[in-house]
C-alpha positions in Angstrom: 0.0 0.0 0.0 1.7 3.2 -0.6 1.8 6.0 1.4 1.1 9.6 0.7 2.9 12.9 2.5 -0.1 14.3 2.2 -4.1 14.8 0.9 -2.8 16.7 -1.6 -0.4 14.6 -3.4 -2.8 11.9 -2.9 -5.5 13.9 -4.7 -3.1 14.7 -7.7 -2.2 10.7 -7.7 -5.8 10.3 -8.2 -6.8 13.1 -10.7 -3.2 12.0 -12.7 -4.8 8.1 -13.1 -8.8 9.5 -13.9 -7.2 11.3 -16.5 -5.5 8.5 -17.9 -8.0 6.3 -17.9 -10.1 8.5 -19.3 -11.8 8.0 -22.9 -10.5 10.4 -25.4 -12.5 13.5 -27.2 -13.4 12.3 -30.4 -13.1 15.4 -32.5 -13.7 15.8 -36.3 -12.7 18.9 -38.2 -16.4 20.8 -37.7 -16.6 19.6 -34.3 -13.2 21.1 -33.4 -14.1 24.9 -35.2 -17.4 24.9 -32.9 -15.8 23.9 -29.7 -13.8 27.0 -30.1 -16.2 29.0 -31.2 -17.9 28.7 -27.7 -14.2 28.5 -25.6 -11.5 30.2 -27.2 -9.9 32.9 -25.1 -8.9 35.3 -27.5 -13.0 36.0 -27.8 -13.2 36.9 -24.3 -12.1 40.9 -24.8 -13.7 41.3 -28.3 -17.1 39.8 -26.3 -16.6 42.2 -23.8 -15.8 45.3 -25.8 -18.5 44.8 -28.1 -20.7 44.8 -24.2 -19.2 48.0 -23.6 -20.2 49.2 -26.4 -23.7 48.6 -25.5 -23.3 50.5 -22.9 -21.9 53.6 -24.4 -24.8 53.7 -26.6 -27.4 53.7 -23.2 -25.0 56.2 -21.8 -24.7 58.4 -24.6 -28.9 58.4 -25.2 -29.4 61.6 -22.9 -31.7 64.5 -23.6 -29.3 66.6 -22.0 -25.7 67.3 -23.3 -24.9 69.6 -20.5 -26.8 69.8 -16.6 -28.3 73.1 -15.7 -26.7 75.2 -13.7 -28.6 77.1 -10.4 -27.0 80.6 -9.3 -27.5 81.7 -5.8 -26.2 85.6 -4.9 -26.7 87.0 -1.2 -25.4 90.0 0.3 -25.9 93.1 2.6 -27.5 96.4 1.4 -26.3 99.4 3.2 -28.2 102.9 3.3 -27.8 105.5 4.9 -31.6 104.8 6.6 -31.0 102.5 8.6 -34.5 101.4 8.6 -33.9 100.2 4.3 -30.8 97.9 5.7 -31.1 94.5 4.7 -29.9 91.1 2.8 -30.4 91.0 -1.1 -30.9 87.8 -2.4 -30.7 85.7 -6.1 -31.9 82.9 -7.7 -31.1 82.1 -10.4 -31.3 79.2 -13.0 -29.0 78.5 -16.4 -28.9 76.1 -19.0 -26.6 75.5 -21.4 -28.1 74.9 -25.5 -25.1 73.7 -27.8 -25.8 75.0 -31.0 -23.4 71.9 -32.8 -25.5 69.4 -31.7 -23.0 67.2 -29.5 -25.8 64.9 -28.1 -27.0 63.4 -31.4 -23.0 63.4 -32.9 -22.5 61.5 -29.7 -25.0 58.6 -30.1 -23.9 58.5 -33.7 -20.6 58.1 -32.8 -21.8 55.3 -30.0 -23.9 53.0 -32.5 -20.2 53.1 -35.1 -18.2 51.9 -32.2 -20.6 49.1 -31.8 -20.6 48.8 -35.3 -16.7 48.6 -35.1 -17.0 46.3 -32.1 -18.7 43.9 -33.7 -16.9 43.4 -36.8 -13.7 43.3 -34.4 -15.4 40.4 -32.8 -16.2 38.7 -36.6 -12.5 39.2 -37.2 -11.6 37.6 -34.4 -13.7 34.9 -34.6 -12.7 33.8 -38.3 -9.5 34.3 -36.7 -10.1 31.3 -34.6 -11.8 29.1 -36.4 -9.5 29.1 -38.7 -6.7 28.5 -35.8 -9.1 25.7 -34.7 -8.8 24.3 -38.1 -5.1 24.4 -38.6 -5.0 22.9 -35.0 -6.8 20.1 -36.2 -5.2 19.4 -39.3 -1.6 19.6 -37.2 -2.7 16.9 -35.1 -4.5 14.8 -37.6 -1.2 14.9 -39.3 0.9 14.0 -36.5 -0.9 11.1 -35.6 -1.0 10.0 -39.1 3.3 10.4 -39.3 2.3 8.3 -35.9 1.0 5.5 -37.5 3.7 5.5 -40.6 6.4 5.7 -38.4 4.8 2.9 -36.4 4.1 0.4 -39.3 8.0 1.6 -40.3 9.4 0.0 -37.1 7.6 -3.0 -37.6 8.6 -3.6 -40.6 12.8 -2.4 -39.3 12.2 -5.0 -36.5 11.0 -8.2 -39.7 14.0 -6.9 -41.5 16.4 -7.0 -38.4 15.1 -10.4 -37.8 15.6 -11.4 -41.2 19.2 -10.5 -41.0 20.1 -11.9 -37.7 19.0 -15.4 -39.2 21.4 -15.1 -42.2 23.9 -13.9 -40.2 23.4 -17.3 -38.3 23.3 -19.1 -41.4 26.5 -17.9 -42.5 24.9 -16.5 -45.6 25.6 -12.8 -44.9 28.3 -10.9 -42.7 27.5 -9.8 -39.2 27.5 -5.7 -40.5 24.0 -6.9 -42.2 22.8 -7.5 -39.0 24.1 -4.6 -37.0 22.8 -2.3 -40.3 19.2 -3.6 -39.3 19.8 -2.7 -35.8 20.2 0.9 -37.1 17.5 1.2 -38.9 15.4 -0.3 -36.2 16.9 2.2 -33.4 16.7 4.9 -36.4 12.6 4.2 -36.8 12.2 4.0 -32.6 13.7 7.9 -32.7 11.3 8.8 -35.8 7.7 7.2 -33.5 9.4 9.5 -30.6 9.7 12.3 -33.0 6.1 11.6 -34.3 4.9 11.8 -30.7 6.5 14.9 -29.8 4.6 16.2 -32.5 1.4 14.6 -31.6 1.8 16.2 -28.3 1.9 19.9 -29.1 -0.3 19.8 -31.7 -2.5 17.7 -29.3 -1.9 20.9 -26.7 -3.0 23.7 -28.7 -6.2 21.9 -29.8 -7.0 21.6 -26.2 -6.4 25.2 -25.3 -8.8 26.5 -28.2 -11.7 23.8 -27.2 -11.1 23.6 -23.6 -10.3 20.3 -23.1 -7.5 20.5 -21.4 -8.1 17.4 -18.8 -8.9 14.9 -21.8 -7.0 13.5 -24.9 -8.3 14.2 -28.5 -8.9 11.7 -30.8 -9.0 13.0 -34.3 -11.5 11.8 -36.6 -11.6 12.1 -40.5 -9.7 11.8 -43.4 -6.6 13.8 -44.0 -7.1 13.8 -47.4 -10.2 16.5 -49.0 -12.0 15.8 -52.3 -11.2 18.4 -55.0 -12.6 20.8 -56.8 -11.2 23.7 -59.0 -11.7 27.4 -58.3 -11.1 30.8 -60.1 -10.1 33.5 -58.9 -13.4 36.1 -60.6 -15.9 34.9 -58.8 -13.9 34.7 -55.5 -12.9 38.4 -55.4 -16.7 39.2 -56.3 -17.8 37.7 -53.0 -14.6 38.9 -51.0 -15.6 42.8 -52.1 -18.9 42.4 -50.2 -18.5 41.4 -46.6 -15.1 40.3 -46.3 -14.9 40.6 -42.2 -11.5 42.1 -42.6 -12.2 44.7 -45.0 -15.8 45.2 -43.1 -13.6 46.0 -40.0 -11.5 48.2 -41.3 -14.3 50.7 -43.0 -16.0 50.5 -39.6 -13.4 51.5 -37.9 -13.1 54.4 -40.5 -17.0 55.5 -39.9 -16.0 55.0 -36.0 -13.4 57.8 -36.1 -15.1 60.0 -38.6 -18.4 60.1 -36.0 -15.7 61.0 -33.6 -14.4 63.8 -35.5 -17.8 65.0 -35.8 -18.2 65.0 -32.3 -15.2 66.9 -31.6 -16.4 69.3 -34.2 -19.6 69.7 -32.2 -18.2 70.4 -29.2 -16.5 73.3 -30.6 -19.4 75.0 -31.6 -20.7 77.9 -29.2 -22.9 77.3 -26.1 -26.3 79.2 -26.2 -27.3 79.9 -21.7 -30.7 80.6 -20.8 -32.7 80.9 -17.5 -35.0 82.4 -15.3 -33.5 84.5 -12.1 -35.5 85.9 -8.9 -34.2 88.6 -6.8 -35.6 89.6 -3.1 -34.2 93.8 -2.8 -33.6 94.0 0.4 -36.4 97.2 0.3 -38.8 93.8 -0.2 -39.1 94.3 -3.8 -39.0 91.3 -6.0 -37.2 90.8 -9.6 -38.2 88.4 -12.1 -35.6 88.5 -15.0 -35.0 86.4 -18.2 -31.2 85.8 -19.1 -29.3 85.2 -22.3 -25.8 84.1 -22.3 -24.1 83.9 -25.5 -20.1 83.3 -25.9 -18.5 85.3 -28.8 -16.8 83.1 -31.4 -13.5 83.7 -31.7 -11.3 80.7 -30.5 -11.9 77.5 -31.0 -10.9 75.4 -27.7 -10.9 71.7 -30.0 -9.3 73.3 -32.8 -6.5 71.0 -32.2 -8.4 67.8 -31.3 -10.8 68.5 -34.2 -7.9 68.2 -36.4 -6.1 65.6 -35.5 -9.9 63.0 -35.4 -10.0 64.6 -39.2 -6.6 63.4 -39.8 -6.6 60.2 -37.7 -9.8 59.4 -39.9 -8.4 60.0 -43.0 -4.9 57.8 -42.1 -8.0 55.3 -41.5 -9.4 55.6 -45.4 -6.4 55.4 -46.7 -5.7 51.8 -44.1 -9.2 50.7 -45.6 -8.0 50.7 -49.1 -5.0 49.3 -48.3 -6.9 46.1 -46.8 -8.8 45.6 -50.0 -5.8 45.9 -51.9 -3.8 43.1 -49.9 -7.2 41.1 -49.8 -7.0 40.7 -53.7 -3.2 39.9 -53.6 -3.5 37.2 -50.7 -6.7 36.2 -52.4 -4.3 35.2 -56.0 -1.5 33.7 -53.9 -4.1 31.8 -51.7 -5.9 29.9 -54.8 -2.0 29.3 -56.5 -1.3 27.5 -52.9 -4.3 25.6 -53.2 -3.9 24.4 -57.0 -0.1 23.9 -56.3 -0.4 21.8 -52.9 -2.8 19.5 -55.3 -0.1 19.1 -57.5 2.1 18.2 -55.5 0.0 15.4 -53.7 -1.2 13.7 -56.4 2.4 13.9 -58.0 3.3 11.8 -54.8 0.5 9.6 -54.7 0.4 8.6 -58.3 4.3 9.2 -59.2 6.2 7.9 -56.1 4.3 6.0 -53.2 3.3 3.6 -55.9 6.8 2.7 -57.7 8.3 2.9 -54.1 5.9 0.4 -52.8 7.2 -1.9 -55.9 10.7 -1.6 -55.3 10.7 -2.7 -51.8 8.3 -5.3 -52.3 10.9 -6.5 -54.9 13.6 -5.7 -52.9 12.4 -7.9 -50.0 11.9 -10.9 -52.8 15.3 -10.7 -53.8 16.9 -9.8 -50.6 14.8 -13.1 -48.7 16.4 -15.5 -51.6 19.7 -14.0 -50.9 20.3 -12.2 -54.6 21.5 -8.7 -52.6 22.3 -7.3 -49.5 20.8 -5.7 -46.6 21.6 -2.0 -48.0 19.6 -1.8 -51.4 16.8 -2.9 -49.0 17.3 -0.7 -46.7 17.4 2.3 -49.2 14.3 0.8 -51.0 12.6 1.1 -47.5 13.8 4.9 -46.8 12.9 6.0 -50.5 9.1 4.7 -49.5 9.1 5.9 -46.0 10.0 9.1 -47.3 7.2 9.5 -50.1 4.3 8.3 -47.8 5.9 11.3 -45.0 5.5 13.9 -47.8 2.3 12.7 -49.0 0.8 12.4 -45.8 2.5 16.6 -45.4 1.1 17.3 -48.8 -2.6 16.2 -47.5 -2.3 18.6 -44.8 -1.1 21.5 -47.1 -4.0 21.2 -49.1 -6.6 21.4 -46.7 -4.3 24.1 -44.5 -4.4 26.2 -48.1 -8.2 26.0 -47.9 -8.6 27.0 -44.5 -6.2 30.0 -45.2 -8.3 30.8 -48.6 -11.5 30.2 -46.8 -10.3 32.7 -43.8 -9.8 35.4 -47.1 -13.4 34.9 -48.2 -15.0 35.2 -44.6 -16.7 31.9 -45.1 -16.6 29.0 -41.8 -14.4 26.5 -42.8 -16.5 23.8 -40.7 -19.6 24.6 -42.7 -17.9 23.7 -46.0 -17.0 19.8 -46.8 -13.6 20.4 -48.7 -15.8 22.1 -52.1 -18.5 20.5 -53.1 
């Protein structure tokens, strides 16, 4: 029975072997986007801006744009009768009329930062669900270099076999045998590798899907379906509501209702009010009062200008999105065509002759015909061409996340292109 140095240790003893016994998440590629739709933490502050926003626009919904003002004057009279001695007193009552309108520029400037706010938030959440899907495709991919890298050792460990009977037989020299060795210890350090990967790949998934206590399981093929795509059509559907390019020309309405409002508040204050005044002889005054400031500074000249400028840096940003779009847009669908290319060229061109020649290779080298190096290099020739195919699979669904994260469109909500 073992013993514990304390309830804590005990209870990290227990957690440690619930977690390994544990049944993995089994995750598919859609499954994995939606999870971190709902957990990711980089949506936490674009959620919570886009609340405050909210609540600029209920604080910024006043009648009022500035709070009346009450006056109150009291002092001695002094005559020479003393009998007409006595306190005068006034009330009065002011309230300040902007003549820009401030209030109004003010809630239009509140409903474009929640405009802004929530295409932020779309940004950011294309953002991760395309972060979700690389995440997934990293780890499908590692586990699938898992499982070639696997097969590969079992396969060193027949051909070290092999050897070690011929060397026994006399048929072969012992450096056969201590080659095969190699290439068995060579394939152990390629599975670590593989796992290594597996495990960070494994790691970020978690974090974005918040299952961090439980393993994933991948499920799905690595390899998409095809479908050929121009480039016209694409940049006709990325000019309407591409989330990046819709972010940036809120931001620029954003600070151009901000320069309006800065504008506003320049603009003169009309003051009006009431007063009553008790004379001190017991005479009453009721008086109506105008106040109106002459116009000749401006006390936002300054910060009027620079919300026009910072505005206009903004335009000038918003075109500059659009134009990249297009660019990344033509390199994006080249990516895609190319990575195609190249996998098929593996599949069809080299995993196939590969497999021949060590299948042949094996024949020849089991009646004795050559040695354990042409083997060998048959064996790393196809080990190598299934690795880049199995990379090559990834690149192609990895260039249509990336072309899919262009065009705004959920990459779990599209099976490869139908």
């Amino acid at each position: 029975m073992p013993r514990f140095t304390s309830l804590g240790s005990f209870l990290l003893l227990c957690l440690l072997a619930h977690e390994s016994h544990a049944a993995p998440v089994r995750m598919d590629f859609a499954d994995a986007i939606r999870r971190a739709e709902r957990t990711a933490p980089a949506l936490g502050p674009r959620r919570a801006a886009l609340e405050g926003s909210r609540q600029l626009i209920r604080a910024a919904d006043q009648k009022l744009s500035h709070p009346p003002r009450l006056e109150v004057e009291v002092g001695p009279r002094f005559r020479s009768n003393p009998s007409q001695t006595g306190v005068d007193a006034t009330l009065g009552l002011w309230q300040d009329l902007p003549l820009g309108g401030p209030g109004s520029a003010r809630r239009r400037w509140a409903h474009a930062s929640r405009g802004e706010a929530e295409a932020r938030l779309r940004v950011t959440l294309e953002d991760v669900r395309a972060e979700a899907a690389l995440a997934w495709i990293d780890l499908r991919l590692a586990r699938e270099l898992e499982r070639i890298r696997q097969e590969s050792l079992d396969h060193a460990r027949s051909i070290a076999r092999l050897a070690g009977a011929r060397v026994r037989a006399g048929s072969v020299p012992p450096s056969d045998e201590s080659a095969a060795k190699a290439l068995v210890g060579r394939a152990k350090t390629d599975v670590i590798d593989a796992e290594g990967r597996t495990f960070v790949a494994e790691t970020a998934l978690r974090h974005l899907t918040g299952t961090r206590d439980r393993h994933i399981e991948p499920v799905g093929p690595l390899e998409l379906a095809d479908r050929r795509l121009s480039l016209a059509p694409l940049l006709t559907e990325a000019r309407g509501a591409q989330p990046d390019v819709v972010a940036a020309e809120r931001t620029v309405e954003r600070l151009r209702r901000q320069a309006e409002v800065q504008l506003a508040q320049s603009k003169p204050l009309l003051s009006v009010g009431p007063s009553v005044t008790r004379e001190a002889t017991g005479d009453w005054l009721l008086l109506a009062r105008a106040s109106v400031p002459l116009p000749i500074v401006n006390a936002n000249a300054v910060d009027s200008a620079r919300a026009r400028a910072d505005a206009s840096v903004q335009r000038a940003e918003s075109r500059l999105v659009r134009a990249n779009l297009e660019r990344e847009l033509d390199l994006a669908l080249h990516e895609r065509e190319h990575a195609r290319e190249l996998r098929d060229a593996l599949k069809d061109g080299v995993i196939g002759p590969a497999s021949e020649a060590l299948r042949q290779a094996l024949a020849q080298y089991e009646a004795g015909s050559i040695d354990t190096t042409s083997v060998l290099a048959a064996r790393r020739e196809l080990l190598s061409a299934r690795e880049r195919w199995a990379e090559a699979c990834a690149d192609v669904r990895r260039a249509d996340v990336r072309l899919m994260r262009l065009l705004g469109r959920d990459p779990g909500a599209v099976k490869g292109w139908p």
